[in-house]
C-alpha distance (Angstrom), angle and dihedral (degrees) to the residues before:
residue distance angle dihedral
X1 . . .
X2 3.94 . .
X3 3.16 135.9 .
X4 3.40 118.8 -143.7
X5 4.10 145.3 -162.1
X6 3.88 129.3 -153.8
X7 3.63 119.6 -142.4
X8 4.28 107.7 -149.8
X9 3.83 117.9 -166.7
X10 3.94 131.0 -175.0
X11 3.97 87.1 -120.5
X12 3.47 153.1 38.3
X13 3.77 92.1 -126.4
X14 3.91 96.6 50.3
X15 3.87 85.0 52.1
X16 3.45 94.7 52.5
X17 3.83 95.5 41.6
X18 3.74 85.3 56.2
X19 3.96 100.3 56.8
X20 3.75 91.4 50.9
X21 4.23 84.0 51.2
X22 3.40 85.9 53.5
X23 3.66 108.8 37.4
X24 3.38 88.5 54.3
X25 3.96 94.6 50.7
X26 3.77 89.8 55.1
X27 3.58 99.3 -105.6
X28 3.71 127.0 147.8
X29 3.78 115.4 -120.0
X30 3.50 147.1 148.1
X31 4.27 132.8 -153.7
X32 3.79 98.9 -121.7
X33 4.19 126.2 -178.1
X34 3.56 102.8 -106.7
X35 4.08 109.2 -88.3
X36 4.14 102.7 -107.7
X37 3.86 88.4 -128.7
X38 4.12 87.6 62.3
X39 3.40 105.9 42.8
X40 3.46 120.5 178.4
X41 3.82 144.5 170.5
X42 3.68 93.6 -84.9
X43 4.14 125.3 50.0
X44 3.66 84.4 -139.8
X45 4.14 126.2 92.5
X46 3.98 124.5 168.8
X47 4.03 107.6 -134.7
X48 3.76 118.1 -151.3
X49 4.16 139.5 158.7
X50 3.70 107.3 -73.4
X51 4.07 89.1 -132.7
X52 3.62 83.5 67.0
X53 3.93 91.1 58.6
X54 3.85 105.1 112.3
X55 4.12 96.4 37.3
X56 4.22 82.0 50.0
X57 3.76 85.1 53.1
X58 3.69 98.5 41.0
X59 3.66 88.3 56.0
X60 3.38 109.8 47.8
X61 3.94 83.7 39.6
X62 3.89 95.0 56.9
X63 4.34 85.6 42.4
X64 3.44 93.2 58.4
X65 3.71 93.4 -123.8
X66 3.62 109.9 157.8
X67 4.09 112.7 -127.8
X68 3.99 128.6 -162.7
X69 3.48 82.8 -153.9
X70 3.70 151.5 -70.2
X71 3.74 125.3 -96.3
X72 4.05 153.9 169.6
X73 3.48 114.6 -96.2
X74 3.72 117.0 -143.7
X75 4.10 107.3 -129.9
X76 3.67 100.0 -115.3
X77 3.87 80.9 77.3
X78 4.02 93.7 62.7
């Protein structure tokens, strides 16, 4: 079963930015509503396999995209 992380950003734009980043570096993800139990300023969240965490981070990091933060997601979210 996977484990997955949750991108949150402080807008819609930054989310969006961020799936193109990583669509186009390969990596799995998914646009999720943000989980209730990490709200943010934006209602959207990127989901992606936890083993992926620190290439996620290193990409959005080296875009420039600005993050609210990165964290587990529990697997009822899947």
């Amino acid at each position: 079963m996977n484990q997955y992380g949750v991108v949150l950003f402080h807008t819609t734009s930054a989310a969006l930015r961020a799936e193109k980043i990583l669509k186009v570096n390969r990596i799995p993800i998914k646009l999720i509503p943000t989980p209730r139990e990490l709200s943010s300023d934006c209602g959207v969240a990127l989901r992606f396999d936890r083993e992926q965490t620190e290439t996620v981070q290193a990409l959005l990091r080296d875009a420039g995209v600005e993050v609210a933060g990165i964290y587990d997601l529990d697997q009822h979210h899947s």
